[in-house]
C-alpha positions as CSV (number, residue, x, y, z in Angstrom):
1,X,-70.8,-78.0,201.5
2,X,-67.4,-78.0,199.8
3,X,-68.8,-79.6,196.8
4,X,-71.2,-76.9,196.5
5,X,-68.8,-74.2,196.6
6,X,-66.9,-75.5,194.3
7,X,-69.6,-76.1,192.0
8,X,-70.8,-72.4,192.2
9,X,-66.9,-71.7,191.4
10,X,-67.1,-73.7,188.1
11,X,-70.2,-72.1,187.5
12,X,-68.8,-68.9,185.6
13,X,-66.6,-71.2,183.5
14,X,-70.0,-71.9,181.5
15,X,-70.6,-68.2,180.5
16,X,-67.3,-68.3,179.0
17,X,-67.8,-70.9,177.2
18,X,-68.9,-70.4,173.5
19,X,-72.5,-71.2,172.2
20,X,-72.1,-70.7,168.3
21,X,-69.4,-72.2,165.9
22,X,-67.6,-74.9,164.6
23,X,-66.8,-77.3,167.7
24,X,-64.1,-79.9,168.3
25,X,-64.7,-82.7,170.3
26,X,-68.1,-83.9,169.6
27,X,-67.3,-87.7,170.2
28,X,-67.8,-86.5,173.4
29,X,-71.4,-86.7,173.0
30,X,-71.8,-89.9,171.8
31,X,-73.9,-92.1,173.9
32,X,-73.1,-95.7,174.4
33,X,-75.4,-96.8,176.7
34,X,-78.4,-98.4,174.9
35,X,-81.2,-96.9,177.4
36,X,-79.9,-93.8,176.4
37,X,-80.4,-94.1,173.1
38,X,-83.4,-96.1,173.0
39,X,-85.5,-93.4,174.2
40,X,-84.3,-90.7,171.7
41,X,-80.6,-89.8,172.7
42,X,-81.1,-88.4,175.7
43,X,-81.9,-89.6,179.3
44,X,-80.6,-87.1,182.2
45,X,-83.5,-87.3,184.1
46,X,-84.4,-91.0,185.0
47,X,-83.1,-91.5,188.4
48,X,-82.7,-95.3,189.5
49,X,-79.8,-98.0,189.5
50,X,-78.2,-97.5,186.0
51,X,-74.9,-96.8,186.1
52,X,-74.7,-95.8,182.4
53,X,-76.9,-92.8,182.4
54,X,-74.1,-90.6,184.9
55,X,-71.6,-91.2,182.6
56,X,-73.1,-88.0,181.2
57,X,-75.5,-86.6,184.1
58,X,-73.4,-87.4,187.1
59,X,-76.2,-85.9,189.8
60,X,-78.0,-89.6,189.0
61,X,-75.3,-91.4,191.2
62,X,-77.0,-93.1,193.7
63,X,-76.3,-95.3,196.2
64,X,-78.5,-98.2,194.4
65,X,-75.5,-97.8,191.8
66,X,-72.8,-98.6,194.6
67,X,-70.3,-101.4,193.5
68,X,-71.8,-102.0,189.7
69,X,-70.1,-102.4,186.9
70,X,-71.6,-102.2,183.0
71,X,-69.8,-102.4,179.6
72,X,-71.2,-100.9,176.3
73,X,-70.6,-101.7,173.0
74,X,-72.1,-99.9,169.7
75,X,-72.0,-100.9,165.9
76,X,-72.1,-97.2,164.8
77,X,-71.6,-96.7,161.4
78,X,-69.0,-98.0,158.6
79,X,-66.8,-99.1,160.9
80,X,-66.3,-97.5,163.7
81,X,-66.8,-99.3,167.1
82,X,-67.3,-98.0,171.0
83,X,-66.8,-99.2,174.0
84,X,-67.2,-98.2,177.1
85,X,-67.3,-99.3,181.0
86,X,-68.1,-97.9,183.9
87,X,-68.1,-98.7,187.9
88,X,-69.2,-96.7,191.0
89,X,-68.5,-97.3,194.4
90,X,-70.3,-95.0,197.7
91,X,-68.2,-94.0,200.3
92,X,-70.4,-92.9,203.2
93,X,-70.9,-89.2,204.2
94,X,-69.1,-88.0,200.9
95,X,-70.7,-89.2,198.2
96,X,-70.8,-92.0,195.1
97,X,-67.9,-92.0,193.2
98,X,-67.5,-93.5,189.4
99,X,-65.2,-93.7,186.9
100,X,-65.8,-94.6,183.1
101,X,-64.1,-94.9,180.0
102,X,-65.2,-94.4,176.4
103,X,-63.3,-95.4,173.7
104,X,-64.0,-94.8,169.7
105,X,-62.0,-96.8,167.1
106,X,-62.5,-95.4,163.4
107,X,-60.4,-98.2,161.9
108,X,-57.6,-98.2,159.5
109,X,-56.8,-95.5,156.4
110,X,-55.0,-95.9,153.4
111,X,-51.9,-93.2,153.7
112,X,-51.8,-91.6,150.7
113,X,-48.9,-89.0,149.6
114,X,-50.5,-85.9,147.3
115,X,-50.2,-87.2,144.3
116,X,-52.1,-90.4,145.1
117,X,-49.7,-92.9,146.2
118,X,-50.4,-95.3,148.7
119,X,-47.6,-95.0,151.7
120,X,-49.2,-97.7,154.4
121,X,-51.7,-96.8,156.4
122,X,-52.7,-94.9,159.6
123,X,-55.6,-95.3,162.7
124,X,-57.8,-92.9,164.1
125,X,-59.6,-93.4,167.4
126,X,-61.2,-91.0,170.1
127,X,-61.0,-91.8,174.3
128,X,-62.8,-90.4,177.4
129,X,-61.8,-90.9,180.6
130,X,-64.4,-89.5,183.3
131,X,-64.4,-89.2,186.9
132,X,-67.6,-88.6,188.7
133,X,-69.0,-87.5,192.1
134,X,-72.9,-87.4,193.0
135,X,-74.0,-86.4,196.5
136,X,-78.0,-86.6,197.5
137,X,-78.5,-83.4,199.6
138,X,-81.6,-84.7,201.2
139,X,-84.5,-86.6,200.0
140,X,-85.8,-85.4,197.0
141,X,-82.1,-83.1,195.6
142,X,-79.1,-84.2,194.5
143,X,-75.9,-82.5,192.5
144,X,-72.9,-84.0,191.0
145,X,-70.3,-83.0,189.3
146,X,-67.4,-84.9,186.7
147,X,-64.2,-84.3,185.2
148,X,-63.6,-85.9,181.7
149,X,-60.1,-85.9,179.8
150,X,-61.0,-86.0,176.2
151,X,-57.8,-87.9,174.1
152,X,-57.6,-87.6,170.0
153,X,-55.7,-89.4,167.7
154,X,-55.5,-89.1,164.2
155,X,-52.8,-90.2,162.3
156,X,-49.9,-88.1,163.8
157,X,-52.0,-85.6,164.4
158,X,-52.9,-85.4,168.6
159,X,-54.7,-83.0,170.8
160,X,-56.3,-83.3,174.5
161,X,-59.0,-81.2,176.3
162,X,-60.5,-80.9,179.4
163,X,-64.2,-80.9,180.1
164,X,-66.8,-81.1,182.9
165,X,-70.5,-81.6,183.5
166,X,-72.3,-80.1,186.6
167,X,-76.3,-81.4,187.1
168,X,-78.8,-81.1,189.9
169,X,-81.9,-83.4,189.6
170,X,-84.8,-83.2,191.6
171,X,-86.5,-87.1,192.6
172,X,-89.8,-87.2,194.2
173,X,-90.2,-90.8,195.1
174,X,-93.8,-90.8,196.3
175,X,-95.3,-88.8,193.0
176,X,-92.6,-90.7,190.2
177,X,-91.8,-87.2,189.3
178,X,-87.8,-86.4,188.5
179,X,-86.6,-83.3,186.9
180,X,-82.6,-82.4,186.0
181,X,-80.6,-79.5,184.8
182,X,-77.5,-80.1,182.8
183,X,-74.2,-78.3,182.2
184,X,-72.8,-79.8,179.5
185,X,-69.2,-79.5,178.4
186,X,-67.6,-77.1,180.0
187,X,-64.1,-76.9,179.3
188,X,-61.3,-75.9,177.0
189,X,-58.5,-77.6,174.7
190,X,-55.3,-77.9,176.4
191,X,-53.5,-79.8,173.2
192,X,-54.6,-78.6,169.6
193,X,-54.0,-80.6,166.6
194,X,-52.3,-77.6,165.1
195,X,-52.1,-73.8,165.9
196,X,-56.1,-73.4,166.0
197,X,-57.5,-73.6,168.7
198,X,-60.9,-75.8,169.1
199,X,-63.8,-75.3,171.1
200,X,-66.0,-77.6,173.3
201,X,-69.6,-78.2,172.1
202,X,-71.2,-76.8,175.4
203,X,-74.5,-77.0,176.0
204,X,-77.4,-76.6,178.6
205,X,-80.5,-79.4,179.2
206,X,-83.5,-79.7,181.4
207,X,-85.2,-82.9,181.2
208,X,-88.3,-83.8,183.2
209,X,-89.5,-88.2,183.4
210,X,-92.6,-89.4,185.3
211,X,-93.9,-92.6,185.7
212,X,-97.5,-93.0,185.6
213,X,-99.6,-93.9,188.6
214,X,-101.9,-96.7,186.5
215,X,-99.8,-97.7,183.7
216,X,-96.4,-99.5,184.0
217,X,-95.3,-96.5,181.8
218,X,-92.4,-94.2,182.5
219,X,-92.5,-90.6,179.8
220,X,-88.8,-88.7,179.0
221,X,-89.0,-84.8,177.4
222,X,-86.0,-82.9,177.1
223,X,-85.2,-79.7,175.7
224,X,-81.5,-79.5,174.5
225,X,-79.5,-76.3,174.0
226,X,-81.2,-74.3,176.4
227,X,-78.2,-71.9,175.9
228,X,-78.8,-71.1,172.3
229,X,-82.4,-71.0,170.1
230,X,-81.9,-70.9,166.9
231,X,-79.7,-74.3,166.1
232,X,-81.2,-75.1,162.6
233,X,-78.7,-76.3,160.0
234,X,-77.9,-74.3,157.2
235,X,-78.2,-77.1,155.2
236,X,-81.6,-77.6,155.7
237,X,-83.1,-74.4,155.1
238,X,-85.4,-74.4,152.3
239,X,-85.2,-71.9,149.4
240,X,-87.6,-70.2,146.7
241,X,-87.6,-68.0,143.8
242,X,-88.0,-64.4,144.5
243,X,-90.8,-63.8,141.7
244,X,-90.0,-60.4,141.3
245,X,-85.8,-60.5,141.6
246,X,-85.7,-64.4,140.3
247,X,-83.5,-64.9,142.7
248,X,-82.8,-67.6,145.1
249,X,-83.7,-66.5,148.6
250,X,-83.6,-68.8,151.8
251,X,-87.3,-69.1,154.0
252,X,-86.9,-69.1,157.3
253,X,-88.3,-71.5,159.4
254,X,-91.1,-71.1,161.8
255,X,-90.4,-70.5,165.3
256,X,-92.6,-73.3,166.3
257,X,-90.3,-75.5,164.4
258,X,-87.3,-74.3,165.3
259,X,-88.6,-74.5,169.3
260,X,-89.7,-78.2,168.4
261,X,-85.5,-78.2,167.1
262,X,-84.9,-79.0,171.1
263,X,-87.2,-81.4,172.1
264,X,-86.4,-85.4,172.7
265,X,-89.3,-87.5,173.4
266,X,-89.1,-90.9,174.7
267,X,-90.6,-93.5,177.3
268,X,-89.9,-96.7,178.5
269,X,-92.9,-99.6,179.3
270,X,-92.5,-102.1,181.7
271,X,-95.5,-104.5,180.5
272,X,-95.6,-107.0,183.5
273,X,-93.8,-104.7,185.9
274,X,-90.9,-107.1,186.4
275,X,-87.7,-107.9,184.3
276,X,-89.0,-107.1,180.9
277,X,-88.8,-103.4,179.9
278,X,-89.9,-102.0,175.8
279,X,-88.3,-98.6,174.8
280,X,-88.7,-95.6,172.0
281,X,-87.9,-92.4,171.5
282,X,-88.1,-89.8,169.3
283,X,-85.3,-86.4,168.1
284,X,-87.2,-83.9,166.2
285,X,-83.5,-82.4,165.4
286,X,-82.5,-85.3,163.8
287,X,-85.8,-85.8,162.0
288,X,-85.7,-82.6,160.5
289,X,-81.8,-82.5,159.4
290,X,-81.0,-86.0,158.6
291,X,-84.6,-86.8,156.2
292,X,-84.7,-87.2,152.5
293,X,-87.8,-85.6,151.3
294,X,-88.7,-87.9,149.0
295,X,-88.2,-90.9,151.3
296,X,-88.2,-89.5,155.2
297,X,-88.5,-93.4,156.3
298,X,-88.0,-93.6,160.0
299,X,-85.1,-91.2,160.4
300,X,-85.3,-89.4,164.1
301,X,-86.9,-92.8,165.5
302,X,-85.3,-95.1,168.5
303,X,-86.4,-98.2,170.3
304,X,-85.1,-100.6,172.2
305,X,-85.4,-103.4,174.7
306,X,-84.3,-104.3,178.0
307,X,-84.2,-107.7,179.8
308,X,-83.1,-108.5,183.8
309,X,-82.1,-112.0,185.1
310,X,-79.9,-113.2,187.2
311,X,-78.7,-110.3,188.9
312,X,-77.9,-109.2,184.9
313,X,-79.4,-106.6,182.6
314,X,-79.1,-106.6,179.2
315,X,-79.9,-103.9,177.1
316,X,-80.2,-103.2,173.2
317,X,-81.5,-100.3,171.0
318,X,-81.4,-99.7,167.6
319,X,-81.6,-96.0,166.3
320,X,-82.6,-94.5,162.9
321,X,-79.8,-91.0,161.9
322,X,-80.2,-91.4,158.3
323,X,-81.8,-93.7,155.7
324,X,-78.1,-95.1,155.1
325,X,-77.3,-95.4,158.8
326,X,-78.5,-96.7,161.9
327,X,-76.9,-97.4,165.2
328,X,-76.8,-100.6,167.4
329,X,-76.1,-100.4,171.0
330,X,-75.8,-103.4,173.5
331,X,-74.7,-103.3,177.1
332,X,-74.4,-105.7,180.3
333,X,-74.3,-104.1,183.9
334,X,-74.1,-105.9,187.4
335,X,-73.7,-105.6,191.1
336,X,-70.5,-107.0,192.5
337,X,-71.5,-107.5,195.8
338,X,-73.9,-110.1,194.5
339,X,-70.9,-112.4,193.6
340,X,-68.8,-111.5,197.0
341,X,-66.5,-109.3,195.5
């Protein structure tokens, strides 16, 4: 009950929060965990025994996640590496706890003085430290709550922020149905780089996954920034000639395509219903603002693969942002307590 009140406490923080703008923090969004971004970036509604998926929707902890551990690692691009690791633990009557850490090294930069002179160099790198609490309510309705402490470095330039996510996810076991809604990011900056002020990229999801009664097949939709519609870049509008002015005027997209903006597609196959598990996904977002016309390729596409054995999974996914960037994540999770510890 305490966790509930408090929860309804936090609740107003959201409203406050912006919903337009130039945000800080976005790292904070970057998904390590290879599941995730398998099937299309986003994965808040699966509810079963990976640890990696509350890291960002913290109503999944269960207590088929208590005493895991899993470490993430992505080749993002250039670069820049992540890591991350993660570990929960139930304590009866109160809840599972976890506690992760993300970390994002951009490498080394030449330090160069205004007029071009090289003075040694300087590193940049990004760190999120979370702390998580999930409680089932009763069969089928869970909430969960966590507290993240967002650290950036660049150069001499520093600045922290605090941030939370608050979820509920509904799990009927006996139809494969799950359904969660997401408060993402709400918070504030605490330490700013300079005298401006940043803002946290806060944002609302519902996601809904089922798993098919005669098909080892599992389906993930999400709509993303429930909190705001229109979320098209400016970047990618298209523009024509006004015929009668000659003047370049912007055309405004659809509202079917800007609605299509906030959907994530993605499902997961489990061909012989034991260890083996085939992934994709698909971000109509990213499709639409990350595509050459000439060449769209594959851009907005994920897959991935999953593999279990010997009380190990291993997971990889490969995801398509851009025609001269794609994303490889790979991550190893166990139980403890099969190894007596």
């Amino acid at each position: 009950m305490r966790i509930i009140i408090f929860l309804i406490l936090l609740l107003p923080f959201s409203l406050l929060s912006q919903t337009g703008g130039v945000n800080g923090f976005t790292f904070v969004n970057i998904e390590t965990s290879p599941r995730i971004e398998s099937i299309g970036g986003n994965a808040i509604s699966i509810y079963d025994g990976d640890l990696l998926l509350s890291q960002t929707t913290p109503s999944l902890l269960n207590q088929n996640m208590h005493n895991k551990i899993a470490f993430a690692f992505c080749d993002y691009f250039s670069d820049i590496n992540l890591l991350s690791f993660a570990y929960a633990r139930e304590i009866k009557e109160i809840g599972v706890f976890s506690i992760a850490i993300k970390s994002i090294n951009y490498g080394s930069f030449d330090l160069n003085d205004p007029v071009g002179n090289t003075n040694g160099s300087f590193s940049a790198s990004d760190q999120v430290f979370t702390l998580g609490i999930g409680k089932t309510l009763h069969d089928r309705l869970s909430i969960g709550m966590n507290l993240s402490i967002l650290n950036s470095q660049y150069e001499t330039y520093h600045s922290l922020a605090l941030s939370s996510n608050l979820s509920t996810t509904y799990h009927n076991s006996s139809k494969n149905f799950t359904s969660t809604l997401l408060i993402k990011n709400i918070g504030r900056q605490i330490k700013s780089y300079s005298q401006y002020v940043e803002k946290i990229p806060f944002e609302i999801q519902l996601g809904v996954s089922k798993k098919l009664a005669h098909l080892p097949f599992r389906y993930h939709l999400s709509y993303n920034n429930l909190n705001q519609f229109f979320i098209e870049s400016p970047y990618k509008l298209i523009t024509q000639t006004d015929l009668e002015t000659g003047e370049l005027e912007v055309k405004e997209e659809t509202i079917a395509k800007t609605f299509l903006r906030h959907i994530v597609i993605g499902g997961e196959l489990n061909p012989f219903r034991r260890n083996l598990f085939l992934r994709a996904g698909y971000s109509f977002q990213r499709r639409f603002d990350m595509t050459i016309r000439s060449y769209p390729a594959l851009v907005g596409f994920s897959w991935g693969v999953g593999f279990s054995f010997s009380n190990f999974q291993l997971d990889y996914s490969r995801s398509s942002y851009h025609l001269s960037g794609v994303t490889n994540n790979f991550s190893i999770a166990t139980n403890l307590s099969t190894f007596g510890i």
